[in-house]
C-alpha positions in Angstrom: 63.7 124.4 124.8 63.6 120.7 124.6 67.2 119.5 126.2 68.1 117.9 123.4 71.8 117.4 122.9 73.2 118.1 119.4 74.5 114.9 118.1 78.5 115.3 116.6 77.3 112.5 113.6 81.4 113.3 112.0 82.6 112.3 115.7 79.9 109.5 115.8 81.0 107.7 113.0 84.9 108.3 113.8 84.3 106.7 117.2 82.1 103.5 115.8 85.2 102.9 112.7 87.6 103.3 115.2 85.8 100.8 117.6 85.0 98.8 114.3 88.7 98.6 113.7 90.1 97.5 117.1 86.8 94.5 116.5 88.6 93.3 113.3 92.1 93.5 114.9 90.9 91.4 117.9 89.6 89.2 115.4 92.8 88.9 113.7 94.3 88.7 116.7 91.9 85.1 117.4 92.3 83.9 113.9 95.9 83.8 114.0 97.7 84.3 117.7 99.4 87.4 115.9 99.0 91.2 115.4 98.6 91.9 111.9 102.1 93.5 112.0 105.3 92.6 109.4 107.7 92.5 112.1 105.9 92.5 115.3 108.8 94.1 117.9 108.1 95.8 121.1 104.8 98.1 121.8 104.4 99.5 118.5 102.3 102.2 116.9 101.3 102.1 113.3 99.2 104.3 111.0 96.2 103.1 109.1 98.0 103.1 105.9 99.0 100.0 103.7 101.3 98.1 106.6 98.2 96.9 108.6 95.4 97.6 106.3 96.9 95.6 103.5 96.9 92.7 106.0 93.2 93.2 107.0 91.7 93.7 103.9 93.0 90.6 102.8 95.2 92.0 100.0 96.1 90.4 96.8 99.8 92.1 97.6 100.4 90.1 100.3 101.7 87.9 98.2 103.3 85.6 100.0 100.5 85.4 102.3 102.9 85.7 105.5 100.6 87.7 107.5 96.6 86.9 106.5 97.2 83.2 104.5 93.7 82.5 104.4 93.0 86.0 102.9 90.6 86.6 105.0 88.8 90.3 104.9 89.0 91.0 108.6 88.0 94.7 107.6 85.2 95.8 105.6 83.6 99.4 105.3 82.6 101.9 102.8 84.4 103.7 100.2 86.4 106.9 101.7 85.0 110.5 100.0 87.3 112.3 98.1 88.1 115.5 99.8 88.3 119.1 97.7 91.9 119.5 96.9 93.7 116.4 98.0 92.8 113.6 100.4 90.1 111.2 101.4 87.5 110.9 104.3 85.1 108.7 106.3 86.5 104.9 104.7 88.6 103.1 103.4 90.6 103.5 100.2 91.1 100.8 98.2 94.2 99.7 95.6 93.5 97.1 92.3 95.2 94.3 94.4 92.5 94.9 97.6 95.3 96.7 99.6 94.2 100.5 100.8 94.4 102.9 104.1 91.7 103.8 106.7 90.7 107.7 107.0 88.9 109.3 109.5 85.5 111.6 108.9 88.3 114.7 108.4 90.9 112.8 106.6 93.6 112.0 108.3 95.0 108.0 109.2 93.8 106.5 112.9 96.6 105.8 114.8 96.5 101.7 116.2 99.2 100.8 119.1 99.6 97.4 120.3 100.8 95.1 123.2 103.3 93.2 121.2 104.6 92.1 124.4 101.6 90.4 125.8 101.3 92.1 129.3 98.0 93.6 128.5 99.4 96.9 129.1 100.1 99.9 126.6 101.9 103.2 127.2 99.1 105.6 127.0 99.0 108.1 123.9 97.3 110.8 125.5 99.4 110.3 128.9 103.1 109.6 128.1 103.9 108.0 131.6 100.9 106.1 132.0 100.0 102.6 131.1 96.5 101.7 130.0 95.3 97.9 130.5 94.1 97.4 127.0 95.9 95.3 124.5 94.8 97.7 121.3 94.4 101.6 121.3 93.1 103.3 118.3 92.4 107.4 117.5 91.9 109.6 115.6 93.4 113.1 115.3 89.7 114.5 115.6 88.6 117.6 113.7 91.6 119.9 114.1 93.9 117.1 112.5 96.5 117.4 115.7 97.3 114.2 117.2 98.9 116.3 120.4 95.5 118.3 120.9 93.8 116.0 122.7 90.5 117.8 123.7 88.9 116.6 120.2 90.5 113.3 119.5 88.5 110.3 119.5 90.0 107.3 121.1 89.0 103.8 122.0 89.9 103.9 125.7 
C-alpha cells in the first residue's frame, strides 16, 4: 500500500470557492471602504443568494448602482450544475440582468458573516461564545447540508 491519501475533490473545490469568495469580498472591501451589504448594520450574516451576489457580479439590477457604481465583476466562476430534481451545484447561477447566487459542490448557499463594526473580530459560527479575529467568515454546509453539524463543513477559518 502506497500511503496515499484519498483526495475529497467535492470538499476541494468547496474550500478554494469559498476561499475564492472571501478574495473578491476583500477586494470589494479595498475598492470601495464598504461590505457589499444594502444596509450594512452590526455583525451580519448573509447567504449567497442575490443580496451580496448581485453586488459582486456587478449586476445590471443594481440599478442605481448604490453598492458596485463602477460595475465591477468582483466575482467570477463557472456556471453552477443543475441538480436531479431541483437545485444547483458547484457555481454560480446567473439571472438576464448579471445578478445570480453562489452554491456549494452539494447545493446549498455558503454562508458570509462580516465585521461591520470594524474591530477585526467576528462571533464565531461554529463556537457561539467565541470571537474569531478575522474580518470575513465564509462556509459551507458540507455534504450533509446541516449548517449545525459541523464535523463536515467547510470554512474559511
Amino acid at each position: 500500500m502506497c500511503g496515499k491519501i484519498p483526495v475529497n475533490s467535492d470538499r476541494t473545490r468547496a474550500e478554494n470557492t469559498a476561499h475564492n469568495l472571501k478574495h473578491s469580498i476583500s477586494a470589494y472591501f479595498t475598492e470601495y471602504r464598504e461590505y457589499p451589504l444594502r444596509s450594512p448594520d452590526v455583525d451580519l450574516t448573509v447567504d449567497t443568494r442575490h443580496q451580496i451576489m448581485d453586488i459582486l457580479l456587478g449586476s445590471e439590477k443594481e440599478k442605481p448602482r448604490e453598492r458596485n457604481p463602477r460595475g465591477i465583476a468582483f466575482y467570477t466562476d463557472k456556471a453552477a450544475k443543475p441538480m436531479k430534481g431541483k437545485g444547483y451545484r458547484n457555481g454560480v447561477v446567473l439571472d438576464s440582468q448579471g445578478g445570480g447566487e453562489l452554491f456549494d459542490t452539494w447545493g446549498k448557499h455558503y454562508r458570509v458573516r462580516f465585521d461591520t463594526d470594524f474591530d477585526n473580530r467576528i462571533e464565531n459560527p461554529e463556537a457561539a461564545g467565541t470571537l474569531l479575529p478575522d474580518s470575513i467568515a465564509i462556509w459551507s454546509a458540507g455534504k450533509d447540508g446541516d449548517f449545525d453539524t459541523w464535523k463536515d463543513n467547510v470554512k474559511t477559518w
